[in-house]
BAFI-3210 file (N, C-alpha, C; in Angstrom, 3 decimals, decimal comma, padded with zeros to 6 digits):
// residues 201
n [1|2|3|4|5|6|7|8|9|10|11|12|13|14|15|16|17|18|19|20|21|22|23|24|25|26|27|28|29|30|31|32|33|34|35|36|37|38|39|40|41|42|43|44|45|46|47|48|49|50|51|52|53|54|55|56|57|58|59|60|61|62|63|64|65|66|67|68|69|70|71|72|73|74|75|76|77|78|79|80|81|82|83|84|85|86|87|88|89|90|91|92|93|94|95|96|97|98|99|100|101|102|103|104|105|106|107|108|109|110|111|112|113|114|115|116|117|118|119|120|121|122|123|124|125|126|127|128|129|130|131|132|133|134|135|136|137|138|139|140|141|142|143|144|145|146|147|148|149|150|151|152|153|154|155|156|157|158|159|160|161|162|163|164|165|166|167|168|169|170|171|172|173|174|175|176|177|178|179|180|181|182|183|184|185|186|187|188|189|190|191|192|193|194|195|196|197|198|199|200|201]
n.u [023,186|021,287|021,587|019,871|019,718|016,993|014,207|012,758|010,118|009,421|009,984|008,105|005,934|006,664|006,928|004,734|003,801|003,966|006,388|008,732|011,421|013,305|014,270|013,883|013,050|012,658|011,903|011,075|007,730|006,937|007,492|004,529|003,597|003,346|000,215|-000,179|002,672|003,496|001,833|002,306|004,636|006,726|007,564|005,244|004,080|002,096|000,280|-002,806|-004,662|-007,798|-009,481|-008,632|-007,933|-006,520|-003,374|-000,991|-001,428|-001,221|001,293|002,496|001,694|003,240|005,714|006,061|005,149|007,222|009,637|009,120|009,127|007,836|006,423|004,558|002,991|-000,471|-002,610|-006,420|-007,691|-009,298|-011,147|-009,105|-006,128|-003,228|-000,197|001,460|003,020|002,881|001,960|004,331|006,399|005,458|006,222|008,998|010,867|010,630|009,063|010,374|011,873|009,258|007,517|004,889|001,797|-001,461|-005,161|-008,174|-010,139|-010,470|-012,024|-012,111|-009,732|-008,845|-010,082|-008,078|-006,212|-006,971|-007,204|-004,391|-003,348|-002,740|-002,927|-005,676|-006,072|-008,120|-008,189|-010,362|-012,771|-014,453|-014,113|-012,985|-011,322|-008,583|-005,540|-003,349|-000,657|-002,066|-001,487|-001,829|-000,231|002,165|002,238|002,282|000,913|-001,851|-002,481|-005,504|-006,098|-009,096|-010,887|-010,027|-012,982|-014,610|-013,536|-013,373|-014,909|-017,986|-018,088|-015,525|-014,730|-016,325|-014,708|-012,323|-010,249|-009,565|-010,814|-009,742|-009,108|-007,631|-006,898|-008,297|-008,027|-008,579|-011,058|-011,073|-011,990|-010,929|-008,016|-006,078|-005,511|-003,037|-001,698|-003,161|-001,738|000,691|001,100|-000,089|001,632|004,078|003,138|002,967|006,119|007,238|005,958|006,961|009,476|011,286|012,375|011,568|011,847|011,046|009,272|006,709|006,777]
n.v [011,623|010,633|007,874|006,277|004,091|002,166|000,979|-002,380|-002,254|000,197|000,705|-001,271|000,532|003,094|002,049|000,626|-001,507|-005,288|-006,861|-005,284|-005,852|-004,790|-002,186|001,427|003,945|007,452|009,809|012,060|012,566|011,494|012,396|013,912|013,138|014,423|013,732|014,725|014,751|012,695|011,367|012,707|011,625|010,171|007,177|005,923|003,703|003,296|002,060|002,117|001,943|001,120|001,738|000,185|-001,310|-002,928|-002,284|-004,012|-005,151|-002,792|-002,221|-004,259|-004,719|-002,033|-002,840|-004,839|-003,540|-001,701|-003,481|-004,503|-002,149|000,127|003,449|004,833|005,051|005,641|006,428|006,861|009,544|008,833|006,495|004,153|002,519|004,419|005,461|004,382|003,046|-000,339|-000,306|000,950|-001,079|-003,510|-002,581|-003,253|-000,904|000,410|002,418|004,615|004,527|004,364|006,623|008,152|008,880|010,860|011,170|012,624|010,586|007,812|007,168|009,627|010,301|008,275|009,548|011,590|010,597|009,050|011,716|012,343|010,707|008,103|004,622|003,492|-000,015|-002,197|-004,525|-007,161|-009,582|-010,225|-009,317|-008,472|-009,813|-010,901|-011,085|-011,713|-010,701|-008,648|-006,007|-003,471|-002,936|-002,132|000,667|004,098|003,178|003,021|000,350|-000,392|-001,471|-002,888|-003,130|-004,941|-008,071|-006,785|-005,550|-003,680|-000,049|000,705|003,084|003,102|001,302|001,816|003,778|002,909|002,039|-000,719|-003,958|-006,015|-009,606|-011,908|-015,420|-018,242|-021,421|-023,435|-023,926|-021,732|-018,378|-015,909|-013,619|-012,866|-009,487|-008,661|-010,098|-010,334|-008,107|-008,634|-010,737|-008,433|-006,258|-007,792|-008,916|-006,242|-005,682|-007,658|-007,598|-005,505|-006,044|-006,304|-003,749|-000,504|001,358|-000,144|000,226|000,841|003,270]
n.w [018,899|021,535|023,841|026,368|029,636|030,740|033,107|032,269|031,874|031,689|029,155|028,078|027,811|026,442|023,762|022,783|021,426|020,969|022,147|022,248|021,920|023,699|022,877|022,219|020,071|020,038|017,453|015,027|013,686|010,461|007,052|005,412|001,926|-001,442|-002,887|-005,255|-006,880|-006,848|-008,592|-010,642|-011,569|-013,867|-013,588|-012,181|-009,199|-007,375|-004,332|-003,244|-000,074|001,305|003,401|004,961|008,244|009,867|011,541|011,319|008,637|007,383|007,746|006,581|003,641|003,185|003,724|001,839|-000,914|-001,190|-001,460|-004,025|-005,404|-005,859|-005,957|-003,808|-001,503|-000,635|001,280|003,282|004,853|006,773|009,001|008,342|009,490|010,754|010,607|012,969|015,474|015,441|012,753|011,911|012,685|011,833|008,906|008,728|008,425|005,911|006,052|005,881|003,445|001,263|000,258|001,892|000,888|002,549|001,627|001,043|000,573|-001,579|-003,466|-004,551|-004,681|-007,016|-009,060|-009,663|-009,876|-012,686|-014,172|-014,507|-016,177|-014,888|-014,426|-013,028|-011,207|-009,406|-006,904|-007,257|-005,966|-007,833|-009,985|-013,160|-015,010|-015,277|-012,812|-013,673|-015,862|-016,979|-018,984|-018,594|-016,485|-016,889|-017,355|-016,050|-012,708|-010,279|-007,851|-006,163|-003,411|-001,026|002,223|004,514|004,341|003,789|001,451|-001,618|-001,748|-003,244|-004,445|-004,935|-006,667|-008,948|-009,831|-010,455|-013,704|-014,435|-013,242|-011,370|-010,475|-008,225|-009,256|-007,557|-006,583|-004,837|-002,093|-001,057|-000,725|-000,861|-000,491|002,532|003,015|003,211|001,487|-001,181|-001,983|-002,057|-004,212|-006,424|-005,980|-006,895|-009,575|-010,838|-010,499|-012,095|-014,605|-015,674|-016,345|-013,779|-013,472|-012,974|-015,685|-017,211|-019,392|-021,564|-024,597]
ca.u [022,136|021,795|021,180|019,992|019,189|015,509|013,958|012,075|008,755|009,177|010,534|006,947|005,310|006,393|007,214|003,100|003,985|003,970|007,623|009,586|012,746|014,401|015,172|012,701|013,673|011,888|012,155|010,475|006,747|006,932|006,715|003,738|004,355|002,143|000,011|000,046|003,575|003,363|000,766|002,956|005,878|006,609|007,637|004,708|003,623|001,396|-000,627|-003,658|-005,460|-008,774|-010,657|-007,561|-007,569|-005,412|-002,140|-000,447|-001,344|-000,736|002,598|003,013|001,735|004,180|006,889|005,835|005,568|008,792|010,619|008,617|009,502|006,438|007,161|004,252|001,619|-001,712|-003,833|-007,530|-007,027|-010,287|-011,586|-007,759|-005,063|-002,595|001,411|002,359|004,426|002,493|002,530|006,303|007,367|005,478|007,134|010,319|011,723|010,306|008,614|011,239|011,883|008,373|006,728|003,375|000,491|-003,053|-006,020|-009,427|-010,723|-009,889|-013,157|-011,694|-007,818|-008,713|-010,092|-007,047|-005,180|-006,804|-007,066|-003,000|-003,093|-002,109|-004,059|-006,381|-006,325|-008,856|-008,541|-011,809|-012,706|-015,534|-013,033|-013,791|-010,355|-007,217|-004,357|-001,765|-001,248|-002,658|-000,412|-001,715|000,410|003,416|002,169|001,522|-000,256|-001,934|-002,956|-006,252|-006,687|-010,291|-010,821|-010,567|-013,788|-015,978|-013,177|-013,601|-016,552|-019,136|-017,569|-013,915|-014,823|-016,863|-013,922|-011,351|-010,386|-010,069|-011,023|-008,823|-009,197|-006,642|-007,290|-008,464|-007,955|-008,890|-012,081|-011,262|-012,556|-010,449|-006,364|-005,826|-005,414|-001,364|-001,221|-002,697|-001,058|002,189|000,939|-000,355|002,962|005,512|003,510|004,042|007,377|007,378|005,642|007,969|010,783|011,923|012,695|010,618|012,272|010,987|007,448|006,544|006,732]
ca.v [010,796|010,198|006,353|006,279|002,814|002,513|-000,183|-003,022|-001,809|001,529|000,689|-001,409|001,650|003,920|001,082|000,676|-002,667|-006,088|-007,160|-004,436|-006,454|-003,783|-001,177|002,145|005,149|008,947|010,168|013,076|012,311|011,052|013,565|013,497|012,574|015,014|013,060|015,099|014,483|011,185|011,117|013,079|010,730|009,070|006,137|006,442|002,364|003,640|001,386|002,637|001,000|001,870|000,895|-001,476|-000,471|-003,707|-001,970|-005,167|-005,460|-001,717|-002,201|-005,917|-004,131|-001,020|-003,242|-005,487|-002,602|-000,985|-004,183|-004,390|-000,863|000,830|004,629|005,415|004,158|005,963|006,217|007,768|010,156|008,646|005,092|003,875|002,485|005,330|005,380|004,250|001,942|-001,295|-000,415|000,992|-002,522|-004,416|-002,372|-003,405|000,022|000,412|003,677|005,331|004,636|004,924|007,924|007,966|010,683|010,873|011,837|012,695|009,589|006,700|007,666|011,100|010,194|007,545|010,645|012,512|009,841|009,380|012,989|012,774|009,265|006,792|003,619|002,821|-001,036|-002,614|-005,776|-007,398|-011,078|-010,596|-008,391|-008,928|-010,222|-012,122|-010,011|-011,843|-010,724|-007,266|-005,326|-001,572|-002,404|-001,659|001,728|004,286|002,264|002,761|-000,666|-000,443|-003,100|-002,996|-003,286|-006,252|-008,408|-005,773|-005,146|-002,106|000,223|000,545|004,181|003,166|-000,380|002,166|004,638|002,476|001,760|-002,135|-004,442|-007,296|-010,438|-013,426|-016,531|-018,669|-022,725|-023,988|-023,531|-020,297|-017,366|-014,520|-013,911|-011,651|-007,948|-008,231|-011,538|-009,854|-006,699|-008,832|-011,304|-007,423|-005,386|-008,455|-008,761|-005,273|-006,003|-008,736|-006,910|-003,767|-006,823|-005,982|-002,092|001,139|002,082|-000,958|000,026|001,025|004,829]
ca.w [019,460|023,007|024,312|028,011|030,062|031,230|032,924|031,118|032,248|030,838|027,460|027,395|028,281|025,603|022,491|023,007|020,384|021,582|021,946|021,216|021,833|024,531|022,399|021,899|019,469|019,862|016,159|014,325|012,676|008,779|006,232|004,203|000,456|-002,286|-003,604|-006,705|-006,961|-006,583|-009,658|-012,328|-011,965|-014,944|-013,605|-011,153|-009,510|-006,063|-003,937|-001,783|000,850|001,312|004,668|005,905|010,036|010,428|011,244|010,457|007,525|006,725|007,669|005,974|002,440|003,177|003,277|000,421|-001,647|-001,135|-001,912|-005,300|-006,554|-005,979|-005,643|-002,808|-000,920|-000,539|002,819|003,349|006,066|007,911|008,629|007,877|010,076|010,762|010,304|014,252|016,047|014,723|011,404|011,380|013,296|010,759|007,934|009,192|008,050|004,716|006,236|005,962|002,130|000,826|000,278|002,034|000,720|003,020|000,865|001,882|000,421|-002,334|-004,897|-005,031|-005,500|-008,572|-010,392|-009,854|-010,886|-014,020|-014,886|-014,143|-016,726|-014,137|-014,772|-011,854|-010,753|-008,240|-006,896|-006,493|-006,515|-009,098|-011,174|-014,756|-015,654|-014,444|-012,357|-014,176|-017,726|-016,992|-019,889|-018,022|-015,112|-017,828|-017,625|-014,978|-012,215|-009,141|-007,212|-004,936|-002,395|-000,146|003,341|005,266|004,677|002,542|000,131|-002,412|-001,714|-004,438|-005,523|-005,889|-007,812|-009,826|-010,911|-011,509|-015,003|-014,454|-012,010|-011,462|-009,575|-008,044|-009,367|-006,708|-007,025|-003,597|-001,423|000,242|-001,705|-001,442|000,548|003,508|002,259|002,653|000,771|-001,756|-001,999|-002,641|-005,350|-007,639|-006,211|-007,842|-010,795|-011,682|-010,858|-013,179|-016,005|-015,852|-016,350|-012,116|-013,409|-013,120|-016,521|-018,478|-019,744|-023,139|-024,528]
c.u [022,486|021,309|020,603|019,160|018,100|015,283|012,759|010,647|008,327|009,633|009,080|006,258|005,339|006,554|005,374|003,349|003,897|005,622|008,530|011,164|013,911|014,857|013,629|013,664|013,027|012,461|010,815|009,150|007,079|006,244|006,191|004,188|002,867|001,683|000,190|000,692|003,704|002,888|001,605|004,519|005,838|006,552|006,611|003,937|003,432|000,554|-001,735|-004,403|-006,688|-009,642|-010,161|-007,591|-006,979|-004,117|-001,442|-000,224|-001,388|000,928|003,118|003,052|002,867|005,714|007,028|006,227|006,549|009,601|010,337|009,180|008,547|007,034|005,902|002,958|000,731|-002,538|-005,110|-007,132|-007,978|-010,446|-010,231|-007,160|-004,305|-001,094|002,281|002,808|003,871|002,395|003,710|006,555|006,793|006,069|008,522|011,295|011,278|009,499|009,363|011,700|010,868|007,626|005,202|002,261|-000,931|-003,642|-007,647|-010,103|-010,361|-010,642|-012,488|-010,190|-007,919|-009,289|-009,093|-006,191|-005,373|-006,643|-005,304|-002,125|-002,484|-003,336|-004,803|-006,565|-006,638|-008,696|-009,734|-012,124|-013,858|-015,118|-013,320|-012,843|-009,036|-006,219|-003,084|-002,024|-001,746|-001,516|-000,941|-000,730|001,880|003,539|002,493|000,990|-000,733|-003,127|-004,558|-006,634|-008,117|-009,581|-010,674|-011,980|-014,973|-015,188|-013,166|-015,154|-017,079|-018,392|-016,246|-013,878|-015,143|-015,364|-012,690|-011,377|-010,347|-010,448|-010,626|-009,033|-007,536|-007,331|-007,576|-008,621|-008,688|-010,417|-012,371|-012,029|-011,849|-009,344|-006,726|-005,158|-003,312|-000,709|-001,754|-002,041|000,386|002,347|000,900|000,633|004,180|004,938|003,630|005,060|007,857|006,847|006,429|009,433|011,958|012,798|011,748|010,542|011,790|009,729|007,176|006,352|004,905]
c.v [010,456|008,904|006,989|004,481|003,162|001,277|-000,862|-002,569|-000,459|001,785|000,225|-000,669|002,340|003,005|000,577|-000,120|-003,989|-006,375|-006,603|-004,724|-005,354|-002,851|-000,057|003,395|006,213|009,040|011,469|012,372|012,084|012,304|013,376|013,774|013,723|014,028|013,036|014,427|013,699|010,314|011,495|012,381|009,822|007,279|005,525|004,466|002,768|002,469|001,866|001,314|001,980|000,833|-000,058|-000,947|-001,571|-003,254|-002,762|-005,291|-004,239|-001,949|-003,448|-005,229|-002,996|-001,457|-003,996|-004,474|-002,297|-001,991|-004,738|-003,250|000,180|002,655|005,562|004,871|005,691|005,673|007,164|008,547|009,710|007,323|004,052|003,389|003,768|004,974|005,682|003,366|000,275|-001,520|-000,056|-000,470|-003,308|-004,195|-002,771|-002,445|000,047|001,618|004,721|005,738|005,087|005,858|007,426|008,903|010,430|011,501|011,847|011,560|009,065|007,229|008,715|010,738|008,902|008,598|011,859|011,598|009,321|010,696|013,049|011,416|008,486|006,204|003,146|000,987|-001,834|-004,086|-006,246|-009,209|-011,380|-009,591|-009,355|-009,519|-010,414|-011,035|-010,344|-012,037|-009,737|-006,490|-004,163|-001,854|-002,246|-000,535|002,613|003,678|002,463|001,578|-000,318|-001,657|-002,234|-003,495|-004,795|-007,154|-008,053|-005,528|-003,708|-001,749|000,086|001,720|004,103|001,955|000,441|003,121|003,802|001,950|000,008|-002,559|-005,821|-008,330|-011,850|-014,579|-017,751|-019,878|-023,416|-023,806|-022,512|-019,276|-016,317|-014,682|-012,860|-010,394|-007,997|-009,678|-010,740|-008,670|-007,513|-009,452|-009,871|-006,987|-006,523|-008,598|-007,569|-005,030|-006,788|-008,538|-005,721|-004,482|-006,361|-004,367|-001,170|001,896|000,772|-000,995|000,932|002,589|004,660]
c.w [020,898|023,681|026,107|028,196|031,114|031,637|032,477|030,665|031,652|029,547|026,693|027,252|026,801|024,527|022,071|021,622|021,471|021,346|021,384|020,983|022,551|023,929|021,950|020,935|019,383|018,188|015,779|013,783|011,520|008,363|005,454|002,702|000,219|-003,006|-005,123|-007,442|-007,271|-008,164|-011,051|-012,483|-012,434|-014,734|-012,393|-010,660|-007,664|-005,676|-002,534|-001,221|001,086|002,343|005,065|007,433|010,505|010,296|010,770|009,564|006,806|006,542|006,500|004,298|002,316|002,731|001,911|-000,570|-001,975|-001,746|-003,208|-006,190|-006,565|-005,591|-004,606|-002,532|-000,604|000,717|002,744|005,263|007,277|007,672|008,141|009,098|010,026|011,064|012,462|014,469|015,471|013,677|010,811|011,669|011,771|009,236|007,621|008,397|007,111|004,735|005,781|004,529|001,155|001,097|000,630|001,911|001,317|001,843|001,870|001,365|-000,831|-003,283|-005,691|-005,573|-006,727|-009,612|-010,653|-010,333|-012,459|-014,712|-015,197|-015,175|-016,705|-014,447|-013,338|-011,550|-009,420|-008,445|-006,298|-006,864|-007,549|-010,014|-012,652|-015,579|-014,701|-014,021|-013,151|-015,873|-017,340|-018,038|-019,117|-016,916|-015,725|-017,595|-016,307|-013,685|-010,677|-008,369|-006,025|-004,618|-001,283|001,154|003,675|005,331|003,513|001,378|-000,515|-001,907|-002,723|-005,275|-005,717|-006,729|-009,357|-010,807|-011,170|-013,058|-015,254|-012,740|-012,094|-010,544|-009,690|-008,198|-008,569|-006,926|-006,023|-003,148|-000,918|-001,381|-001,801|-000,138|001,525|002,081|001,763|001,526|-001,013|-002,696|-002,788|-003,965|-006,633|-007,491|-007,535|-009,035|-011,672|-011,664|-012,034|-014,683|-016,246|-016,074|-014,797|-012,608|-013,632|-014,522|-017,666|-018,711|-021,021|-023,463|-025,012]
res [x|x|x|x|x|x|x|x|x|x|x|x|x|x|x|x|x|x|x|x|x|x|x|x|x|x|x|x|x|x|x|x|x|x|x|x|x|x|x|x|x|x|x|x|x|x|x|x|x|x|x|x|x|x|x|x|x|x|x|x|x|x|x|x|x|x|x|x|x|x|x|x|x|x|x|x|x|x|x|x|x|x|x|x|x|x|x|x|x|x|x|x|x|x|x|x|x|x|x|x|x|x|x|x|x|x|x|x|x|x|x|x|x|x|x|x|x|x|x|x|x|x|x|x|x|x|x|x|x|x|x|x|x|x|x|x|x|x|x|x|x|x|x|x|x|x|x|x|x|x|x|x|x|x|x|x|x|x|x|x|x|x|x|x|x|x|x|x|x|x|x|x|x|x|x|x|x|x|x|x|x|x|x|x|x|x|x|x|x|x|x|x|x|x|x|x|x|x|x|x|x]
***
């Protein structure tokens, strides 16, 4: 590896982040994950985003994920945030661990994931039943979170196999996307007893 000293002005230049804290790194592109792949692993606990374009909060879920157990996140290859310097920083390295697979769209990859009998779970706030206490996220599971605002479209609410909502106590109506990404990733941590290997034959 070769270091060189640049000055400040041109570290902001290429780090194209807010505060990159003086330090920039060139690196190779991320190698895309198969989704397939992704799908026939037994111990298989994916989370897509569908219509998030807040890098932020791509990255904020990326990292969440990863430190749950999840074995790969899911992106639509259009209409999406994309895997650059705002959503690595907010990953804080967690890119690097989770496998990330593009698809041509969310509708289409929940019918490959059931054909492949991963359990589809949408969070939606008029979901027909409680996120906590879900016994499918024992199984198989791949998480869909909605866009910012609009949520799930109409055709991925439609193919998933449940539709789950967060219980909401207060006045607000529904969390930012990475808030809850973390509440569904820990409780399938917490239903798999915090291992990949603890879910029912």
């Amino acid at each position: 590896m070769q270091l060189r000293r640049v000055p400040g002005a041109r570290i902001a230049e290429m780090a194209r982040t807010d505060a990159p804290q003086g330090v920039v790194a060139l690196a190779e592109p991320l190698p895309e994950a198969d989704f397939d792949a992704l799908l026939h692993d037994d111990r298989a606990f994916l989370v897509a985003l569908e219509g998030v374009t807040d890098p932020r909060n791509v990255g904020s879920v990326i990292r969440t994920a990863e430190g749950a157990g999840a074995t790969g996140i899911v992106l639509p290859r259009h209409r999406a945030a994309r895997i650059g310097p705002t959503v690595t920083k907010a990953a804080a390295g967690a890119v690097e661990h989770l496998p990330v697979a593009r698809v041509s769209g969310i509708p289409s990859a929940l019918d490959r994931a059931r054909r492949a009998g991963v359990w589809t779970v949408g969070l939606d706030e008029s979901g027909a039943v409680d996120l906590f206490g879900l016994d499918v996220v024992e199984r198989p599971v791949l998480l869909v979170l909605g866009a910012e605002g609009t949520g799930l479209s109409r055709l991925a609410a439609q193919r998933c196999d449940v539709l789950a909502r967060i219980p909401m106590h207060g006045a607000i109506e529904s969390l930012n996307v990475s808030v809850a990404a973390a509440l569904a990733c820990y409780e399938v941590a917490r239903a798999r007893g915090g291992s990949l290997d603890a879910r029912p034959e």
